[in-house]
C-alpha positions as a printed Julia matrix, in Angstrom:
422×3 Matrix{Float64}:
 -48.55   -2.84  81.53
 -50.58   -0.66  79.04
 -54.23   -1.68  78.5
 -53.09   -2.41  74.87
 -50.54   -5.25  76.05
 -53.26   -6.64  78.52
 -55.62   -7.17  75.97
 -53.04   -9.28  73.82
 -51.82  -11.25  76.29
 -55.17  -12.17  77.2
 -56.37  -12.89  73.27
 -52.89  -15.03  73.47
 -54.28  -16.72  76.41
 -57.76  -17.87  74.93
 -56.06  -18.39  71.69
 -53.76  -20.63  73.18
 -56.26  -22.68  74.56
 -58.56  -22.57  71.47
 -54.84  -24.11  69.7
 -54.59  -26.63  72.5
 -58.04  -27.96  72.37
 -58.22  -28.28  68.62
 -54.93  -30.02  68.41
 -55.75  -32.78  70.54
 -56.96  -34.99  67.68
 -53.5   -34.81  66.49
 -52.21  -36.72  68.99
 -55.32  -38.53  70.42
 -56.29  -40.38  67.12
 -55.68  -43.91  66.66
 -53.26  -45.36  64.74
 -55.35  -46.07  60.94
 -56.44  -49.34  60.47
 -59.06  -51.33  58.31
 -61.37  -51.1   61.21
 -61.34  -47.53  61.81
 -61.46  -46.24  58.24
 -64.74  -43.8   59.35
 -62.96  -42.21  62.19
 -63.46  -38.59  61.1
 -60.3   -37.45  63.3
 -57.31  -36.15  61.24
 -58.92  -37.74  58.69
 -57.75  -35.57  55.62
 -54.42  -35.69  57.08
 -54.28  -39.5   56.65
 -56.34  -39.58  53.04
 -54.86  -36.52  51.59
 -51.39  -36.23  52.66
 -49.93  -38.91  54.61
 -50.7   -42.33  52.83
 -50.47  -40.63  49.21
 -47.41  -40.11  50.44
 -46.35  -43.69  51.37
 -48.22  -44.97  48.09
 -45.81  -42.19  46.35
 -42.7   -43.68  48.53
 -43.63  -47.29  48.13
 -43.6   -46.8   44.32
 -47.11  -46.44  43.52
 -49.68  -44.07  41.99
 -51.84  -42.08  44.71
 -54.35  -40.98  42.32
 -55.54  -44.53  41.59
 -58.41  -44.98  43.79
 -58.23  -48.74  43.46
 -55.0   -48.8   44.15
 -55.2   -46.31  47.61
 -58.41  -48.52  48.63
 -56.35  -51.84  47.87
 -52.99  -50.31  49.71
 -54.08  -48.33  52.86
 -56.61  -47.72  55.38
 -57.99  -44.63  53.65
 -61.82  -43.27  53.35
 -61.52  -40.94  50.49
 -59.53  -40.97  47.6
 -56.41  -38.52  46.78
 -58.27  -35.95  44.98
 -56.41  -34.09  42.09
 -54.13  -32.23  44.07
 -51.25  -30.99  41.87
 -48.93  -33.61  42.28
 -46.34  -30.97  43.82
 -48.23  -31.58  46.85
 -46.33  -35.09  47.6
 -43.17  -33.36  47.54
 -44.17  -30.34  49.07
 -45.62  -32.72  52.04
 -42.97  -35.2   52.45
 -41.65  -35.02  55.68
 -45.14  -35.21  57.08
 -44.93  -38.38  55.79
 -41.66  -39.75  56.21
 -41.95  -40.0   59.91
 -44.43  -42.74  62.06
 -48.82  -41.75  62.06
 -48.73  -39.81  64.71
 -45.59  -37.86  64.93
 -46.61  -37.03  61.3
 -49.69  -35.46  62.5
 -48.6   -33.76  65.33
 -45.76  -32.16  63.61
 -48.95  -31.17  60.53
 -51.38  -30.21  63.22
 -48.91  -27.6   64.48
 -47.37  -26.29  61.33
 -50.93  -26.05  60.47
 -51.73  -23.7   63.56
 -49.14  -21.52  62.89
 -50.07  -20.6   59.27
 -53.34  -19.75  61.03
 -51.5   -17.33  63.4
 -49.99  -16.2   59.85
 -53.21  -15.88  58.18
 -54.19  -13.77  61.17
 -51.11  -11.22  61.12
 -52.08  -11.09  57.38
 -55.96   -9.62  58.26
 -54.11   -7.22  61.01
 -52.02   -5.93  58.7
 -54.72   -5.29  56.24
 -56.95   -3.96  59.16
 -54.03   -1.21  60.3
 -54.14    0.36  56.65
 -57.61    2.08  57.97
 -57.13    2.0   62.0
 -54.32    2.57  64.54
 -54.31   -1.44  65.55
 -51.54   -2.72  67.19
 -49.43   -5.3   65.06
 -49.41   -7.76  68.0
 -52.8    -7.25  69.44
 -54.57   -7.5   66.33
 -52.7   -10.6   65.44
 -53.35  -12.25  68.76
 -57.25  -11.09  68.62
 -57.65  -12.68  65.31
 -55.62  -15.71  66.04
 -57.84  -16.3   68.88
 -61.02  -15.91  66.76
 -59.69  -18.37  64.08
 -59.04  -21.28  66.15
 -62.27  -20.64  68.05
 -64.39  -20.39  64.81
 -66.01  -23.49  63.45
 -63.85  -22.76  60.18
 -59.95  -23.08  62.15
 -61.46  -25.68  64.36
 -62.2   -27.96  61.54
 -58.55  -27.5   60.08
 -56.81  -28.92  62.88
 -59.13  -31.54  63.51
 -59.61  -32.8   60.36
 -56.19  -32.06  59.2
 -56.66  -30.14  56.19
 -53.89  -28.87  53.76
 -56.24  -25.27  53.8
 -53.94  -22.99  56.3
 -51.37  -23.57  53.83
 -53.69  -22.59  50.49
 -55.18  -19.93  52.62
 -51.81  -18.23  53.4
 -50.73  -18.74  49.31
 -53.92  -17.31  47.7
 -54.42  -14.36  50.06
 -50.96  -13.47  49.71
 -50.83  -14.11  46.05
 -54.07  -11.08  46.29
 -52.47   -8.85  49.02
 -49.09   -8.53  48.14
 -49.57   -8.49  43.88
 -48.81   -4.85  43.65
 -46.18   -4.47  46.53
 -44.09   -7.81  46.33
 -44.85   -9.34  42.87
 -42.09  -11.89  43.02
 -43.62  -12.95  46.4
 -46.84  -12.94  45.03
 -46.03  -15.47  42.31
 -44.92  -18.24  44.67
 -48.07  -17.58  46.9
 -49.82  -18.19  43.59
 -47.98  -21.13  42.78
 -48.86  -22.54  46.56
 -52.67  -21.56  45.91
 -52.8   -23.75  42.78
 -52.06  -26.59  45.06
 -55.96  -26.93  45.18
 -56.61  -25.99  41.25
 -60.25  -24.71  42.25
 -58.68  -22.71  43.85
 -55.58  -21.56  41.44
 -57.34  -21.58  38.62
 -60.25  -18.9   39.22
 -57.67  -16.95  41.22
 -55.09  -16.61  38.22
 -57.96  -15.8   35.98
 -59.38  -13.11  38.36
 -55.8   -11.62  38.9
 -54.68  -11.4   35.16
 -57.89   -9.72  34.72
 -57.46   -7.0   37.56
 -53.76   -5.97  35.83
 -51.63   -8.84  37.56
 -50.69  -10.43  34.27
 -47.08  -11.39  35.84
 -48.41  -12.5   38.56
 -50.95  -14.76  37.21
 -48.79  -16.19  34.53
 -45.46  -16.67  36.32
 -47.75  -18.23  39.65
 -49.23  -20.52  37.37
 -46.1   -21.58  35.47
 -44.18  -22.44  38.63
 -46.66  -24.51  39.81
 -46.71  -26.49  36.6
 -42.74  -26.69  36.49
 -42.87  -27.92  40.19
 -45.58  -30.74  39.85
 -43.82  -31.65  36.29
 -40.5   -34.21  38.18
 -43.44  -36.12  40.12
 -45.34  -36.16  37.03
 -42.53  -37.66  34.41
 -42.16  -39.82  37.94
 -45.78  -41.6   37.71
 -46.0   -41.87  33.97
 -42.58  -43.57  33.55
 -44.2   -45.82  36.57
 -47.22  -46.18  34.98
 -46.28  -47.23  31.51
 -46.54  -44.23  29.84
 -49.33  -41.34  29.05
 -52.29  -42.82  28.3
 -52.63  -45.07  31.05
 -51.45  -42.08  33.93
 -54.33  -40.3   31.89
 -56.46  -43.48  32.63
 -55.89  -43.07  36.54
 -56.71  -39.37  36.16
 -60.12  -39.9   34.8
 -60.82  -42.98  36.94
 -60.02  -40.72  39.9
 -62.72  -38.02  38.89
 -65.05  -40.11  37.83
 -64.73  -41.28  41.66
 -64.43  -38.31  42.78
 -68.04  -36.96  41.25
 -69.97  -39.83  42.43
 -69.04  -40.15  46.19
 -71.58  -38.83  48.59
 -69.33  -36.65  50.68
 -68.02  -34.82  47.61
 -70.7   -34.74  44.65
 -72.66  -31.51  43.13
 -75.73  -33.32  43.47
 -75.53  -34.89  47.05
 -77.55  -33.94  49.86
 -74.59  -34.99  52.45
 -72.13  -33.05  51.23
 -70.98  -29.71  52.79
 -70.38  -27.62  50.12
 -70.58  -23.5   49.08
 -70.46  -23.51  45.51
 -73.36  -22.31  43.35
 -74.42  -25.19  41.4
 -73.79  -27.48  44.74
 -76.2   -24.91  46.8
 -78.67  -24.82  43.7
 -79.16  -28.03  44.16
 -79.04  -28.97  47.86
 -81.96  -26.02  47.72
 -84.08  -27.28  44.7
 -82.99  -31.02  44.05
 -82.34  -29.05  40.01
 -79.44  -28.63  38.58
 -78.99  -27.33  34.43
 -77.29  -29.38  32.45
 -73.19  -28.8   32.49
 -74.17  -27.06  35.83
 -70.45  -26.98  37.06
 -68.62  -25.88  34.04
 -71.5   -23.23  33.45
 -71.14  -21.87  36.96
 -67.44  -21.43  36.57
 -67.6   -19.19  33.21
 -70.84  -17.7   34.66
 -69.26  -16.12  38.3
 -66.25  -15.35  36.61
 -68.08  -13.27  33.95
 -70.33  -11.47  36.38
 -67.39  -10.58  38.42
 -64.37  -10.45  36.39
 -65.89   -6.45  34.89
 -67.31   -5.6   38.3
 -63.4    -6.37  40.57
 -61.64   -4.44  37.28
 -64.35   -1.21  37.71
 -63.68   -1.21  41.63
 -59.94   -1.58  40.82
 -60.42    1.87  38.57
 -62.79    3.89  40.7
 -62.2     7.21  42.28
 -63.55    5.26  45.59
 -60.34    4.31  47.73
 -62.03    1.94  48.83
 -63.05    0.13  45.66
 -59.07   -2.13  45.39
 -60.7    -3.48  49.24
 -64.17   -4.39  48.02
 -62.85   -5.79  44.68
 -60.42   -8.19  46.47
 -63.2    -9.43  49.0
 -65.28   -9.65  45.62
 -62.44  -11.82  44.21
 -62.42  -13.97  47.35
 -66.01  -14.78  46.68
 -66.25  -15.29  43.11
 -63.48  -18.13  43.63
 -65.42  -20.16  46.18
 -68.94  -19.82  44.49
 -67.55  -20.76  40.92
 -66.6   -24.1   41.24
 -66.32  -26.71  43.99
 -65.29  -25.82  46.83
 -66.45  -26.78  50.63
 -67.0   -24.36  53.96
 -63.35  -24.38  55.17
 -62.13  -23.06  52.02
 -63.53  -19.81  52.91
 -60.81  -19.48  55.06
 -58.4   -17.33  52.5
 -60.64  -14.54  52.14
 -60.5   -13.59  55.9
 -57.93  -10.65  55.33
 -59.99   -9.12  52.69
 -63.28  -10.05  55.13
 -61.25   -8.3   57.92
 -60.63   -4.94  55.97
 -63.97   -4.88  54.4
 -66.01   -4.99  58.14
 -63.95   -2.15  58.61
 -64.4     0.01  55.6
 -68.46   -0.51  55.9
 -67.92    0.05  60.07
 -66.26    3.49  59.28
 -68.57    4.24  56.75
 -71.58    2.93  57.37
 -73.6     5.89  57.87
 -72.98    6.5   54.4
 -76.13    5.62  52.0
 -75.64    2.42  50.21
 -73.15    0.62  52.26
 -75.9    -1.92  53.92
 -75.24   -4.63  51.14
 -71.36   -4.56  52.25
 -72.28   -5.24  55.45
 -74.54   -7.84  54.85
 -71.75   -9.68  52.68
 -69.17   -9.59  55.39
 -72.07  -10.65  58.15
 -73.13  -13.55  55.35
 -69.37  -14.34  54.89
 -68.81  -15.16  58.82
 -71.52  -17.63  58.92
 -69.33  -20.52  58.28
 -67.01  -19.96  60.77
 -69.9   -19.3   63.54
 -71.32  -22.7   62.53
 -69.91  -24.1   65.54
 -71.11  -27.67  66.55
 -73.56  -26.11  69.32
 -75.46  -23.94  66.6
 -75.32  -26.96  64.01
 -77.36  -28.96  66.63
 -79.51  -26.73  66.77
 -80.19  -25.92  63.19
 -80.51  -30.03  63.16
 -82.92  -29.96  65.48
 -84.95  -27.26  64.16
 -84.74  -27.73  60.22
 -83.17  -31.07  59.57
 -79.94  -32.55  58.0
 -80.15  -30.92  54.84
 -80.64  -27.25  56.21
 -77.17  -28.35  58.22
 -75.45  -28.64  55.04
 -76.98  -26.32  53.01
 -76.65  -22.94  55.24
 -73.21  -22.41  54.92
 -73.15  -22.71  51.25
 -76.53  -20.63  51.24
 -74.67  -17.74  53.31
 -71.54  -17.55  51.05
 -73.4   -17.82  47.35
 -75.75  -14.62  49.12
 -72.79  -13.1   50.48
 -71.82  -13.14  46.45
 -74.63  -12.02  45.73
 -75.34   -8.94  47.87
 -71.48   -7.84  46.93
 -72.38   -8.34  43.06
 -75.25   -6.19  43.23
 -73.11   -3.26  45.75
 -70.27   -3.36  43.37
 -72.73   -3.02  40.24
 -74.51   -0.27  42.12
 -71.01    1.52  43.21
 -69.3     1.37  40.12
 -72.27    2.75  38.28
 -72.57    5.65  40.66
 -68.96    6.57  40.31
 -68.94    7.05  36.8
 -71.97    9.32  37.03
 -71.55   11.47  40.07
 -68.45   13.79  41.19
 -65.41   11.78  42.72
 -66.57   13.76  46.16
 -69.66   11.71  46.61
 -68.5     8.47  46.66
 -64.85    8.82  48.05
């Protein structure tokens, strides 16, 4: 056996115990009731997916708060998921609790082995890495990482958004068709489709963009006419709508301006860090990321550097999460562009200027390192707050440091000769 083939078998081996241990929750939580609504096991699973489901099933309207609080043992609310989702999710739901979340927890762990084949891929465009090996390696990192942990544990629909908006970036150019119905799966979480589509019709992907975003709308639009002919018509489906945001922005788990919540956008950071935040702080963050970036991924896109597409998609990764709300796991889709950009600055890193790309990628892996040993300690040390705040603190600087390389870059290149900067 080649040295090669030991080294995957034995990332298969970890990784396959790193899958084991974080699926336990799958089949180890209990059964929901009123008495166990705080059990934090699988909990997204059973807020987000499988009772909006049986709300959906027993004729109801899953974005209704009221009505979700009245009808099931649920925590959170159904957030504004496109309403595709209870479709796209129904036989998670049609079968009992648990075999439900067993059958989640696992398709779940294999879009993380896909996510994974997706970074190797990306990584053996610049190195001779095996297909396998690299897929195994990162596999194994994933569900060891704070980051894949907290998928499978808490059940989270993100493996699946992960694998549509990083496809819907990687394969734009090569597969556009494909690309359009990873789009259309990213805009299952509109924070996440919607920056995405504006960031790819600006970087040329026009088709993509459009026809991602329109299939999306065409899929949610039967379980739409669905809820309003339920509901009694327009206005009051609009009523639930604004009743669920209204929710939604006032929860302490889920608020810009709560010091509880874990999450990495800017105006949620500016706050957790100085208790300020301007007025229209979340809207204004959106148009403000998107207009920093938006000229900086379309210069990288153009530049004699051929290394410029790489750094504009990481680029494009960040600008999503640090524009509007979005929490640590969510970071999750930009690992193939985080993968290929560690080693772009690795090979070149002897080359003057490349520090703040390394920095980035280093800031970028500080949510998945957060594992529940270093969170006690950052507890211990610096409090609650720090514990939510660092993660969101490393991504909006990880933004930051790749802003101010790709400004620096793309201002070189169109003042020096293509053979100092390629």
């Amino acid at each position: 056996m080649s040295p090669r083939s030991r080294l995957a078998l034995a990332a298969g081996a970890v990784g396959a115990f790193g899958a084991w241990w974080a699926l336990r929750p799958a089949w180890q939580v209990p059964l929901p009731t009123e008495a166990n609504r705080a059990e934090v096991r699988m909990q997204d699973f059973r807020d987000a997916l499988y009772y909006p489901v049986q709300e959906f099933l027993a004729g109801g309207n899953p974005y209704d708060p009221a009505a979700m609080f009245a009808h099931w043992p649920v925590r959170q609310s159904f957030n504004l998921y496109q309403p595709y989702h209870l479709a796209l999710h129904l036989p998670f739901g049609l079968p009992d609790y648990r075999a439900g979340a067993v059958l989640f927890g696992l398709t779940s762990l294999v879009l993380l082995v896909v996510l994974a084949a997706m970074a190797a891929s990306r990584v053996r465009t610049r190195v001779p890495l095996p297909l396998a090996l690299g897929t195994a390696g990162l596999a194994a990192l994933l569900v060891l990482s704070q980051v894949g942990k907290a998928q499978l544990y808490l059940g989270q629909v993100n493996p699946l958004v992960a694998v549509g908006a990083a496809g819907a970036l990687l394969l734009r150019s090569s597969h556009p068709k494909v690309a359009v119905l990873a789009l259309a799966v990213a805009w299952l979480k509109p924070q996440f489709g919607l920056p995405l589509a504006v960031l790819l019709f600006a970087r040329g992907s026009r088709g993509v963009a459009l026809g991602g975003t329109a299939v999306a709308a065409v899929a949610s639009l039967p379980v739409v006419a669905l809820l309003v002919a339920r509901g009694g018509g327009v206005g009051p489906f609009l009523d639930v709508l604004a009743a669920n945001l209204a929710h939604a922005t006032n929860t302490g788990y889920g608020a810009v301006d709560s010091l509880t919540a874990q999450r990495v956008d800017l105006p949620a950071v500016l706050f957790r860090v100085t208790e300020w935040l301007p007025p229209a702080a979340e809207p204004l963050a959106l148009v403000a990321v998107l207009g920093v970036s938006v000229p900086l991924v379309r210069r990288l896109d153009r530049a004699a550097d051929p290394d410029g597409p790489a750094v504009a998609d990481l680029l494009t990764c960040l600008a999503v999460v640090v524009a509007v709300v979005h929490q640590p796991g969510d970071v999750l889709f930009a690992v193939p562009s985080a993968a290929l950009a560690a080693v772009v600055w690795w090979r070149r890193r002897r080359e003057r200027g490349l520090l703040p790309l390394g920095l980035a990628v280093a800031a970028l892996a500080v949510p998945f390192a957060h594992l529940h040993a270093v969170d006690s300690v950052v507890r211990a040390g610096l409090g609650a707050r720090a514990s939510v705040t660092v993660d969101g603190l490393a991504v909006v600087a990880a933004w930051v440091l790749l802003v101010a390389f790709a400004a620096r870059r793309t201002a070189a290149a169109g003042s020096e000769p293509v053979a100092a900067v390629a």
